[in-house]
C-alpha positions as CSV (number, residue, x, y, z in Angstrom):
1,X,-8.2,-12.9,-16.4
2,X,-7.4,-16.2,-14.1
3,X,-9.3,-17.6,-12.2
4,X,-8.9,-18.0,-8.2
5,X,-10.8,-20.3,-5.8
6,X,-10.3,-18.7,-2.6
7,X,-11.8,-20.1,1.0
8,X,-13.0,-18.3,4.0
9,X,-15.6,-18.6,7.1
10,X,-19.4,-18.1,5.0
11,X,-19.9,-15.5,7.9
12,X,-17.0,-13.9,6.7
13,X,-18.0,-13.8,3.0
14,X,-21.5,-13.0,3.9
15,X,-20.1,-9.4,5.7
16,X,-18.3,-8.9,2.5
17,X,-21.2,-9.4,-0.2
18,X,-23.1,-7.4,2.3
19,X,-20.7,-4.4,2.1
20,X,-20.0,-5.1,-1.9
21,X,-23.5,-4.4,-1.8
22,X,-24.0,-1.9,-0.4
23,X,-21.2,-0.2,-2.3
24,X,-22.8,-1.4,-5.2
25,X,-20.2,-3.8,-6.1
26,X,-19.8,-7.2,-6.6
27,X,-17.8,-9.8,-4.3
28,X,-15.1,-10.4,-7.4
29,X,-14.9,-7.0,-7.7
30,X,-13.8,-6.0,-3.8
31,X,-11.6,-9.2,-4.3
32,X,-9.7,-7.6,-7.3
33,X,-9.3,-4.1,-5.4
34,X,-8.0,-5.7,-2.6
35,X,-5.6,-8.1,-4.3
36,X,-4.2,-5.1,-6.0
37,X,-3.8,-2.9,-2.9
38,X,-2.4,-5.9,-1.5
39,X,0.1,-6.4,-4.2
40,X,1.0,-2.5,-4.1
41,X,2.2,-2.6,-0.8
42,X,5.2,-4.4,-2.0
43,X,6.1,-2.0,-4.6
44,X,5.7,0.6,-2.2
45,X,8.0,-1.1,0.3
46,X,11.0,-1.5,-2.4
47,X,10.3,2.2,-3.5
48,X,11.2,3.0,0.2
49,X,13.8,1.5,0.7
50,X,15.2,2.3,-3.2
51,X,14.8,6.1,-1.3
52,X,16.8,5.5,1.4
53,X,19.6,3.8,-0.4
54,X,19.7,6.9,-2.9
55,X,20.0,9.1,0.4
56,X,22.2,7.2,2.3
57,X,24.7,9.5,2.6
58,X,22.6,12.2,4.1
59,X,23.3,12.4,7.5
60,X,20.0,13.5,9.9
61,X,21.5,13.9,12.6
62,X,23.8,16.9,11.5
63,X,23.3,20.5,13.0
64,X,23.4,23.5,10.4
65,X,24.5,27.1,11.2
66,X,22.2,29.3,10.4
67,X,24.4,30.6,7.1
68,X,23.7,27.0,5.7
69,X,20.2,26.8,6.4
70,X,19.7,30.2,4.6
71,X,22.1,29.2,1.3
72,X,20.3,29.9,-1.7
């Protein structure tokens, strides 16, 4: 594990350890859950917009009869 030296308001950092607390956490410990959500939101973007490229060539906006929508 690497160590980070992060700044921030001490009001700021004093709400945090107060909620850590509270959920019976510490203040490195929110940090690493919220770098890691952080960094997931990336991965989820590129998963996206892998998706859409794979389904490019579905076209939304197309109207079905009703003998397509009820192929089986």
């Amino acid at each position: 594990m690497k160590n980070v030296t992060l700044s921030a308001d001490a009001d700021l950092i004093e709400q945090v350890r107060l909620v850590a607390r509270a959920q019976h956490k510490t203040l490195n410990a929110v940090s690493r859950e919220w770098l890691q959500q952080y960094a997931g939101q990336s991965g989820s973007a590129q998963e996206v917009d892998s998706l859409l490229k794979r389904l490019s060539h579905v076209r939304a906006s197309r109207h079905f009869i009703r003998a397509e929508m009820n192929e089986r």
